[in-house]
C-alpha positions in Angstrom: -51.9 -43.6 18.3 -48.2 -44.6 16.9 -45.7 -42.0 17.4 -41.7 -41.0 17.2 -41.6 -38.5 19.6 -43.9 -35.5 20.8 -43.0 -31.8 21.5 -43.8 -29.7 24.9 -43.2 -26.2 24.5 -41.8 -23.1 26.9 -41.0 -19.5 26.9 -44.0 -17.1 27.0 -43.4 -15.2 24.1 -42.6 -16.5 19.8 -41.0 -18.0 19.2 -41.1 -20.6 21.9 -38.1 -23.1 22.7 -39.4 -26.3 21.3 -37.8 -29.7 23.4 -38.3 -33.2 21.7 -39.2 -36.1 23.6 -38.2 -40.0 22.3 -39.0 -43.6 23.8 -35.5 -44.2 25.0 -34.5 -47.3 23.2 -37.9 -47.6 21.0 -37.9 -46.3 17.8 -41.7 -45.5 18.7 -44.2 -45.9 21.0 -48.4 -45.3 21.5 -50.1 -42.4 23.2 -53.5 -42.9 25.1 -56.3 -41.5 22.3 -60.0 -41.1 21.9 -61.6 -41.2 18.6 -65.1 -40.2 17.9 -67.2 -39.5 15.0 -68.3 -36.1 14.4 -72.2 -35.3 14.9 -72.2 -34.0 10.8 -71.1 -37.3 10.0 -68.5 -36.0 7.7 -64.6 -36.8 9.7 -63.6 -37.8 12.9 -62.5 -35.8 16.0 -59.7 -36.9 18.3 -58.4 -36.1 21.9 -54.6 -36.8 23.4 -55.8 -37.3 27.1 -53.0 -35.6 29.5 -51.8 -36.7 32.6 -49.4 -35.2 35.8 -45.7 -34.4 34.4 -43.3 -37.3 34.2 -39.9 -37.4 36.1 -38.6 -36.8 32.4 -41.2 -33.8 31.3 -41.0 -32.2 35.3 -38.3 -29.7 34.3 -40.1 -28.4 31.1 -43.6 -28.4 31.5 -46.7 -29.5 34.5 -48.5 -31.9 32.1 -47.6 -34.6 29.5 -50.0 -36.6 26.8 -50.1 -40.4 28.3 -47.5 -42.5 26.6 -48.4 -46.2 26.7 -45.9 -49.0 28.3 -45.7 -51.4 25.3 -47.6 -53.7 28.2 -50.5 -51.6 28.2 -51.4 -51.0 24.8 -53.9 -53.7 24.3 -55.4 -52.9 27.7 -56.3 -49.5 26.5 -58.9 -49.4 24.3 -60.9 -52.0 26.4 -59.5 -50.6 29.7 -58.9 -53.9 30.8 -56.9 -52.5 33.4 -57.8 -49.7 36.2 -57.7 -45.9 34.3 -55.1 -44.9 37.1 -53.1 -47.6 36.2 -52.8 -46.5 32.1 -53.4 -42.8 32.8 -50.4 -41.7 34.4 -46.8 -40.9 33.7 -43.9 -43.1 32.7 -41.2 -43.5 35.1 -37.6 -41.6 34.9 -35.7 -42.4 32.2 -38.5 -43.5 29.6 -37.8 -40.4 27.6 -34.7 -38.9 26.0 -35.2 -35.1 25.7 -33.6 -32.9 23.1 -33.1 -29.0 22.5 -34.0 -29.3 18.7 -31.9 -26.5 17.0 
């Protein structure tokens, strides 16, 4: 699934601090997905599969949604590659993070 950025939020009470995450130099990137169709026929239903924090996400939250390496985005669908291998965290620095006001 193509995306600009994705949102992780904290606090424990609304409203909740809201921080941005973007593909440091990429305008956008892809996210690990499942799509299904639903048993009534009528739609689809779909599923962001998480994975451990990132260096980037550590501070903020314990879990991110898999973000793809532009390498790996063919091998996905397929899994042409091992799951650990696509399933798991980008490494420091892949995200820039942002305090939206």
């Amino acid at each position: 699934m193509p995306e600009s950025h994705f949102i992780e939020l904290t606090g424990s009470k609304s409203p909740k601090s809201k921080w941005k995450f973007t593909k440091r130099e990429e305008d956008w990137f892809c996210f690990a997905g499942l799509r299904r169709p639903m048993p009534d026929g009528v739609g689809d239903a779909f599923t962001l599969p998480t994975t451990e924090q990132g260096p980037d996400a550590a501070p903020i939250h314990n879990r991110q949604v898999v973000a793809l390496e532009r390498a790996n985005w063919e091998a996905w669908p397929c899994l042409e590659r091992p799951k650990a291998e696509l399933l798991r965290p980008l490494p420091t620095g892949s995200f820039t993070v942002e305090f939206p006001t």
